[in-house]
C-alpha positions as CSV (number, residue, x, y, z in Angstrom):
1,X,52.0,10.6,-22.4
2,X,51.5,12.2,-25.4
3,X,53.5,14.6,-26.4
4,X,52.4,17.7,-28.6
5,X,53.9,18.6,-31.7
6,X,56.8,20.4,-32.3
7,X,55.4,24.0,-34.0
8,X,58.1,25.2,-36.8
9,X,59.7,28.2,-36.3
10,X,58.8,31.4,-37.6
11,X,60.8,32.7,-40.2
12,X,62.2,36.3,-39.3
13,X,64.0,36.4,-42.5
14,X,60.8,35.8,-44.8
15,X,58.5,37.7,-42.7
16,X,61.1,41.0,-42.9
17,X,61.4,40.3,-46.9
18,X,57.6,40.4,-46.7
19,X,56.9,43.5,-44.8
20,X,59.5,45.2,-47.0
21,X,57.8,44.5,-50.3
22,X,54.7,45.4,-48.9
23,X,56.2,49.1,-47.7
24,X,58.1,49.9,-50.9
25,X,54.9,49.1,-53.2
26,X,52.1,51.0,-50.6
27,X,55.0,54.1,-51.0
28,X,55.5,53.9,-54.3
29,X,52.0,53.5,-54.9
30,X,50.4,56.5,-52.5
31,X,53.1,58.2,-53.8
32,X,53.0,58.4,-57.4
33,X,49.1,59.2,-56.5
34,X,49.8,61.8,-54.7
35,X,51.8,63.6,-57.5
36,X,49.1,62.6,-59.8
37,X,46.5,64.3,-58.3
38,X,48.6,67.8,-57.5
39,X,49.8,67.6,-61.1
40,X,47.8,66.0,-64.0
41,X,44.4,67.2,-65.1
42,X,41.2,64.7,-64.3
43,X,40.1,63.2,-67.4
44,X,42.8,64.3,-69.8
45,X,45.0,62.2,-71.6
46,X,49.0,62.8,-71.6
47,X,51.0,61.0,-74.0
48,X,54.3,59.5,-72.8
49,X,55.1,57.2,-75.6
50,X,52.2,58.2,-78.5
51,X,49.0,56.4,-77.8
52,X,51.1,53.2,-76.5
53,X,51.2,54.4,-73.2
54,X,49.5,57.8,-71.7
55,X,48.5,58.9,-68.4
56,X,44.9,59.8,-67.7
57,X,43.8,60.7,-64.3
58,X,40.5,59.5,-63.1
59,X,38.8,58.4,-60.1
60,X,37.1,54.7,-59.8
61,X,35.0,53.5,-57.3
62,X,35.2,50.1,-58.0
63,X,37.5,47.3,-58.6
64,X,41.1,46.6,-60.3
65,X,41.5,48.3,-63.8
66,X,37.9,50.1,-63.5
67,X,35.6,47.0,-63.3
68,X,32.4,47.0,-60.9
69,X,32.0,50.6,-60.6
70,X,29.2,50.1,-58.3
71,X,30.3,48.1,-55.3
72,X,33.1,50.1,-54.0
73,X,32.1,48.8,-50.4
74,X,32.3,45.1,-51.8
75,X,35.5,45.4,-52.8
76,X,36.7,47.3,-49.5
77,X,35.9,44.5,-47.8
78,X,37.5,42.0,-49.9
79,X,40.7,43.7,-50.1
80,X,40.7,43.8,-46.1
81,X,40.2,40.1,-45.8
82,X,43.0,39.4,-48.4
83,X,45.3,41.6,-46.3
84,X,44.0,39.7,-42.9
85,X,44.7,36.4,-44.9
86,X,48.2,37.4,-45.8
87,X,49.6,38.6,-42.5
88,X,47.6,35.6,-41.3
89,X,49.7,33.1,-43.2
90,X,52.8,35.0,-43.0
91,X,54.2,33.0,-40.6
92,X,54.1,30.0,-42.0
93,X,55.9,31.4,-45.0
94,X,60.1,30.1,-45.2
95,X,60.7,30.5,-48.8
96,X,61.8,33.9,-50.2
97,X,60.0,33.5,-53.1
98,X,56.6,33.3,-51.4
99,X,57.6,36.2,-49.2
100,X,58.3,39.1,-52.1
101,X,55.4,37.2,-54.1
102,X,52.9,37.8,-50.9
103,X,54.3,41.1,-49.9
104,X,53.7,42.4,-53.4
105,X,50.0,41.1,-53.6
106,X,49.7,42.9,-49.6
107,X,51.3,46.0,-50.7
108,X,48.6,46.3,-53.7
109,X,46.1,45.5,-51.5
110,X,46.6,47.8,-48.9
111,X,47.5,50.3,-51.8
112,X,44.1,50.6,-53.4
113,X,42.6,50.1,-50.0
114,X,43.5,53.2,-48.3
115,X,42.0,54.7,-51.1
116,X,38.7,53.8,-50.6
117,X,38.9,54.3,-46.8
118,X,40.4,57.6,-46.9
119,X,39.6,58.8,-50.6
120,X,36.5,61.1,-51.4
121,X,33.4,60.4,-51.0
122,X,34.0,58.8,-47.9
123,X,35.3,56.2,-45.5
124,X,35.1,52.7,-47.3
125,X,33.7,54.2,-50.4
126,X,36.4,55.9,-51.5
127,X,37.4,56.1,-55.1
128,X,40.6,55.0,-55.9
129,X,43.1,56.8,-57.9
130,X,43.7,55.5,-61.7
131,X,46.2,57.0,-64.0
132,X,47.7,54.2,-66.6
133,X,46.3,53.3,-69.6
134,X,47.3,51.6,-72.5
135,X,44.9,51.0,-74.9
136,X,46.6,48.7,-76.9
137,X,46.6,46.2,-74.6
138,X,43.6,46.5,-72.3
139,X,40.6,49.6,-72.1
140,X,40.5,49.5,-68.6
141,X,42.5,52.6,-66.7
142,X,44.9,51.1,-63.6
143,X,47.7,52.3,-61.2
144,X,51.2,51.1,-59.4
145,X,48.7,48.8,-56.9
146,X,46.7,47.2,-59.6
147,X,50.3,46.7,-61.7
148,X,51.9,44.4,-58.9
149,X,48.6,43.0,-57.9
150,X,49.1,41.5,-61.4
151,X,52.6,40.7,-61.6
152,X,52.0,38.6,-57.6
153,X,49.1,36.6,-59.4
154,X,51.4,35.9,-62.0
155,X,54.5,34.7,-60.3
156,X,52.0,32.7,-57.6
157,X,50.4,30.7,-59.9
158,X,54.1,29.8,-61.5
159,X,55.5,29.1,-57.8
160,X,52.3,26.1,-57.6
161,X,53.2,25.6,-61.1
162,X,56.9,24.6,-60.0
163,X,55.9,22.8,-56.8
164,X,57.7,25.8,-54.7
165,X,55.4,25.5,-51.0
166,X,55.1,28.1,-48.6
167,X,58.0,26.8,-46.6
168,X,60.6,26.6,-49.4
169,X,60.5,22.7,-50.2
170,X,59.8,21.2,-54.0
171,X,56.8,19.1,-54.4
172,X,57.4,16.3,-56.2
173,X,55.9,15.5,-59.1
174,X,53.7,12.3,-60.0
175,X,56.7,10.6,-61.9
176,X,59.3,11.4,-58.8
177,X,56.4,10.1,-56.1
178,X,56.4,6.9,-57.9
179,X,60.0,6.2,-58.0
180,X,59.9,7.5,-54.2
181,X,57.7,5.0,-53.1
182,X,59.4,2.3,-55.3
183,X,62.6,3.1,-53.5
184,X,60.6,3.2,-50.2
185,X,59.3,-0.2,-50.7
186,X,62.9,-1.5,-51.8
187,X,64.5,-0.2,-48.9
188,X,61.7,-2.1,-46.7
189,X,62.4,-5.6,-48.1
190,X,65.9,-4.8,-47.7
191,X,65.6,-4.0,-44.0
192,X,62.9,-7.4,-43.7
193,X,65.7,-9.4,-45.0
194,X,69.2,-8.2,-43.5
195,X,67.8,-9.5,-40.2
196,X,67.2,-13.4,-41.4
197,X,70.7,-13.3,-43.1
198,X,72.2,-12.5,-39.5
199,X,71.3,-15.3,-37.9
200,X,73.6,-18.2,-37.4
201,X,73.1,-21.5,-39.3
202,X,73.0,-24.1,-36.7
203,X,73.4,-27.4,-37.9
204,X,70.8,-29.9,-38.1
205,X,71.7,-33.6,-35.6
206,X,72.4,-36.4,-38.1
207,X,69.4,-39.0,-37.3
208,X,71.6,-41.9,-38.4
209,X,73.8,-41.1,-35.3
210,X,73.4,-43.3,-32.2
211,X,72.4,-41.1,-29.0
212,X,74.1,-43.6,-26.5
213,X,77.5,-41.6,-26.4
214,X,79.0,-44.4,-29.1
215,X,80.5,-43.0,-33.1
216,X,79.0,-44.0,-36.1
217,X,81.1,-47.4,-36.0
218,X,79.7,-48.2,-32.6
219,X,82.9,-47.1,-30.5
220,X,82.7,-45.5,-27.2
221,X,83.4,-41.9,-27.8
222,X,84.5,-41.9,-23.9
Protein backbone atom coordinates (compact mmCIF):
# COMPACT_ATOMS: atom_id res chain seq x y z
CA UNK A 1 0.00 0.00 0.00
CA UNK A 2 1.12 3.23 -0.92
CA UNK A 3 1.19 5.63 1.26
CA UNK A 4 0.67 9.44 0.41
CA UNK A 5 3.05 12.00 1.21
CA UNK A 6 3.60 13.73 4.18
CA UNK A 7 2.29 17.65 3.29
CA UNK A 8 4.59 20.23 5.38
CA UNK A 9 3.09 22.25 7.73
CA UNK A 10 1.94 25.63 7.37
CA UNK A 11 3.89 28.12 8.79
CA UNK A 12 1.69 30.41 11.25
CA UNK A 13 4.64 32.34 12.00
CA UNK A 14 5.55 33.44 8.32
CA UNK A 15 1.99 33.72 7.19
CA UNK A 16 1.25 36.30 10.38
CA UNK A 17 4.75 38.29 9.40
CA UNK A 18 3.14 38.36 5.96
CA UNK A 19 -0.29 39.61 6.61
CA UNK A 20 1.32 42.21 8.89
CA UNK A 21 3.47 43.78 6.20
CA UNK A 22 0.82 43.73 3.96
CA UNK A 23 -1.63 45.83 6.54
CA UNK A 24 1.02 48.38 7.67
CA UNK A 25 1.96 49.19 3.84
CA UNK A 26 -2.04 49.20 2.47
CA UNK A 27 -2.39 51.83 5.81
CA UNK A 28 0.27 53.68 5.27
CA UNK A 29 -0.35 53.81 1.74
CA UNK A 30 -4.35 54.73 1.74
CA UNK A 31 -3.37 56.84 4.29
CA UNK A 32 -0.92 59.24 3.25
CA UNK A 33 -3.48 59.37 0.04
CA UNK A 34 -5.95 60.33 1.91
CA UNK A 35 -4.25 63.39 3.39
CA UNK A 36 -2.94 64.17 0.07
CA UNK A 37 -6.00 64.58 -1.49
CA UNK A 38 -7.78 66.82 1.47
CA UNK A 39 -4.58 68.84 1.59
CA UNK A 40 -2.28 69.38 -1.45
CA UNK A 41 -3.46 71.15 -4.66
CA UNK A 42 -3.83 68.75 -8.03
CA UNK A 43 -1.07 69.57 -10.27
CA UNK A 44 1.09 71.76 -8.18
CA UNK A 45 4.40 71.17 -7.18
CA UNK A 46 5.55 71.55 -3.27
CA UNK A 47 9.08 71.52 -2.55
CA UNK A 48 10.29 69.62 0.46
CA UNK A 49 13.93 69.40 -0.15
CA UNK A 50 14.45 72.11 -3.38
CA UNK A 51 13.80 70.36 -6.59
CA UNK A 52 15.40 67.01 -5.10
CA UNK A 53 12.35 65.91 -3.74
CA UNK A 54 8.65 67.66 -4.12
CA UNK A 55 5.25 66.54 -3.82
CA UNK A 56 2.85 66.93 -6.70
CA UNK A 57 -0.55 65.56 -6.59
CA UNK A 58 -2.01 63.95 -9.68
CA UNK A 59 -4.23 61.33 -10.70
CA UNK A 60 -2.98 58.25 -13.05
CA UNK A 61 -4.90 55.78 -14.67
CA UNK A 62 -2.34 53.56 -15.56
CA UNK A 63 0.47 51.64 -14.23
CA UNK A 64 3.46 52.05 -11.57
CA UNK A 65 5.25 55.58 -11.77
CA UNK A 66 2.67 56.87 -14.50
CA UNK A 67 3.38 54.37 -17.42
CA UNK A 68 0.46 53.07 -19.70
CA UNK A 69 -1.98 55.66 -19.04
CA UNK A 70 -4.42 53.89 -21.16
CA UNK A 71 -5.04 50.45 -19.81
CA UNK A 72 -6.10 51.16 -16.39
CA UNK A 73 -8.41 47.90 -16.61
CA UNK A 74 -5.19 45.88 -17.70
CA UNK A 75 -3.48 46.65 -14.93
CA UNK A 76 -6.47 46.07 -12.52
CA UNK A 77 -6.49 42.78 -13.47
CA UNK A 78 -2.92 42.09 -13.14
CA UNK A 79 -2.50 43.50 -9.86
CA UNK A 80 -5.53 41.05 -8.67
CA UNK A 81 -3.85 38.00 -10.00
CA UNK A 82 -0.49 39.01 -8.27
CA UNK A 83 -2.47 39.35 -5.07
CA UNK A 84 -4.39 35.82 -5.78
CA UNK A 85 -0.77 34.45 -6.50
CA UNK A 86 0.65 35.65 -3.27
CA UNK A 87 -1.93 34.57 -0.74
CA UNK A 88 -1.85 31.49 -3.00
CA UNK A 89 1.68 30.64 -2.24
CA UNK A 90 1.64 31.95 1.14
CA UNK A 91 1.59 28.84 2.59
CA UNK A 92 4.26 27.36 1.37
CA UNK A 93 6.34 30.22 2.61
CA UNK A 94 8.79 29.27 6.10
CA UNK A 95 11.42 31.80 5.75
CA UNK A 96 10.97 35.24 7.20
CA UNK A 97 12.61 36.82 4.65
CA UNK A 98 10.26 35.68 1.96
CA UNK A 99 7.36 36.56 4.16
CA UNK A 100 8.07 40.58 4.77
CA UNK A 101 9.54 40.51 1.03
CA UNK A 102 5.90 39.06 -0.24
CA UNK A 103 3.82 40.98 2.17
CA UNK A 104 5.44 44.12 0.95
CA UNK A 105 4.92 43.35 -2.83
CA UNK A 106 0.95 42.32 -1.54
CA UNK A 107 0.52 45.33 0.41
CA UNK A 108 1.56 47.58 -2.81
CA UNK A 109 -0.52 45.64 -4.79
CA UNK A 110 -3.52 45.88 -2.96
CA UNK A 111 -2.50 49.48 -2.37
CA UNK A 112 -2.75 50.88 -5.87
CA UNK A 113 -5.51 48.40 -6.40
CA UNK A 114 -8.15 49.80 -4.32
CA UNK A 115 -7.55 52.73 -6.14
CA UNK A 116 -8.65 51.82 -9.31
CA UNK A 117 -11.64 49.79 -7.92
CA UNK A 118 -12.88 52.48 -5.78
CA UNK A 119 -11.08 55.72 -7.18
CA UNK A 120 -12.99 58.10 -9.69
CA UNK A 121 -14.07 57.38 -12.63
CA UNK A 122 -15.24 54.20 -11.59
CA UNK A 123 -15.02 50.57 -10.45
CA UNK A 124 -11.78 48.95 -11.97
CA UNK A 125 -10.89 52.17 -13.79
CA UNK A 126 -10.00 54.09 -11.13
CA UNK A 127 -7.06 56.45 -11.18
CA UNK A 128 -4.70 55.92 -8.66
CA UNK A 129 -3.31 58.53 -6.51
CA UNK A 130 0.46 59.83 -7.26
CA UNK A 131 2.19 62.36 -5.20
CA UNK A 132 6.26 61.77 -5.31
CA UNK A 133 8.48 62.96 -7.60
CA UNK A 134 11.94 63.34 -7.93
CA UNK A 135 13.11 64.42 -10.97
CA UNK A 136 16.56 63.87 -10.47
CA UNK A 137 16.30 60.45 -10.51
CA UNK A 138 13.28 59.36 -12.58
CA UNK A 139 10.26 61.69 -14.53
CA UNK A 140 7.68 59.47 -13.71
CA UNK A 141 5.31 60.73 -10.50
CA UNK A 142 4.77 57.54 -7.75
CA UNK A 143 3.33 56.91 -4.20
CA UNK A 144 3.99 54.74 -0.81
CA UNK A 145 2.59 51.46 -2.97
CA UNK A 146 4.65 51.95 -5.97
CA UNK A 147 7.88 52.71 -3.43
CA UNK A 148 7.78 49.15 -1.67
CA UNK A 149 6.50 47.57 -4.83
CA UNK A 150 10.17 48.56 -5.70
CA UNK A 151 12.06 47.88 -2.77
CA UNK A 152 10.09 43.85 -2.66
CA UNK A 153 11.47 43.41 -6.36
CA UNK A 154 14.67 44.42 -5.17
CA UNK A 155 15.15 42.36 -2.12
CA UNK A 156 13.42 39.14 -4.18
CA UNK A 157 15.63 39.06 -6.82
CA UNK A 158 18.71 39.22 -4.01
CA UNK A 159 16.91 36.40 -1.93
CA UNK A 160 17.22 34.00 -5.56
CA UNK A 161 20.44 35.67 -5.79
CA UNK A 162 21.58 34.14 -2.37
CA UNK A 163 19.81 30.79 -2.86
CA UNK A 164 17.32 31.82 0.17
CA UNK A 165 13.87 29.37 -0.98
CA UNK A 166 10.53 29.89 0.06
CA UNK A 167 10.93 27.56 2.91
CA UNK A 168 14.04 29.13 4.55
CA UNK A 169 16.82 26.48 3.18
CA UNK A 170 20.14 27.69 1.14
CA UNK A 171 20.55 26.36 -2.27
CA UNK A 172 23.61 25.25 -2.94
CA UNK A 173 25.73 26.47 -5.34
CA UNK A 174 27.35 24.56 -8.46
CA UNK A 175 30.76 24.34 -6.53
CA UNK A 176 29.05 22.98 -3.10
CA UNK A 177 26.70 20.39 -5.36
CA UNK A 178 29.86 18.95 -6.68
CA UNK A 179 31.69 18.38 -3.53
CA UNK A 180 28.16 17.02 -2.23
CA UNK A 181 27.89 14.51 -4.62
CA UNK A 182 31.67 13.63 -4.28
CA UNK A 183 31.07 13.09 -0.61
CA UNK A 184 27.80 11.17 -1.55
CA UNK A 185 29.63 8.82 -3.82
CA UNK A 186 32.55 8.41 -1.09
CA UNK A 187 30.22 7.59 1.60
CA UNK A 188 28.68 4.78 -0.96
CA UNK A 189 31.94 2.93 -1.57
CA UNK A 190 32.48 3.14 1.97
CA UNK A 191 29.21 1.56 2.91
CA UNK A 192 29.95 -1.23 -0.28
CA UNK A 193 33.03 -2.15 1.42
CA UNK A 194 32.54 -2.14 5.44
CA UNK A 195 30.35 -5.22 4.61
CA UNK A 196 33.26 -7.52 2.82
CA UNK A 197 35.74 -6.42 5.64
CA UNK A 198 33.23 -8.09 8.22
CA UNK A 199 33.20 -11.30 7.07
CA UNK A 200 35.40 -13.92 8.66
CA UNK A 201 38.41 -15.32 6.86
CA UNK A 202 37.99 -18.96 6.80
CA UNK A 203 40.85 -20.86 6.03
CA UNK A 204 41.41 -22.60 2.88
CA UNK A 205 42.05 -27.04 3.53
CA UNK A 206 45.73 -27.74 2.81
CA UNK A 207 45.52 -30.20 -0.51
CA UNK A 208 48.82 -31.87 0.55
CA UNK A 209 46.82 -33.20 3.63
CA UNK A 210 45.66 -36.79 3.60
CA UNK A 211 41.66 -37.10 4.09
CA UNK A 212 41.86 -40.66 5.69
CA UNK A 213 41.90 -39.21 9.39
CA UNK A 214 46.10 -39.73 9.40
CA UNK A 215 48.78 -36.19 9.94
CA UNK A 216 50.96 -35.16 7.55
CA UNK A 217 53.62 -37.90 8.62
CA UNK A 218 51.08 -40.67 8.05
CA UNK A 219 50.11 -41.14 11.90
CA UNK A 220 46.69 -41.91 13.04
CA UNK A 221 45.33 -38.72 14.43
CA UNK A 222 42.89 -41.21 16.53
Amino acid sequence: MVRPAPTAKVSVRAIAALAFAAVVVVALDQGVKALVVANLPYGQAVPVLGDALQLLYVRNPGAAFSFAVNMTWVFSIVSTAVVVAIIVFARRIRSMWWAIVLGMLLGGALGNLLDRLFREPGFGRGHVVDFISTPWMMPAIYNIADSFICVSMVVFVLLVILGVNLDGTRALSAKQQRAADAAARSDAADGAEAPRASRPVVAEPDPRAPRDGRDVLGHDAT
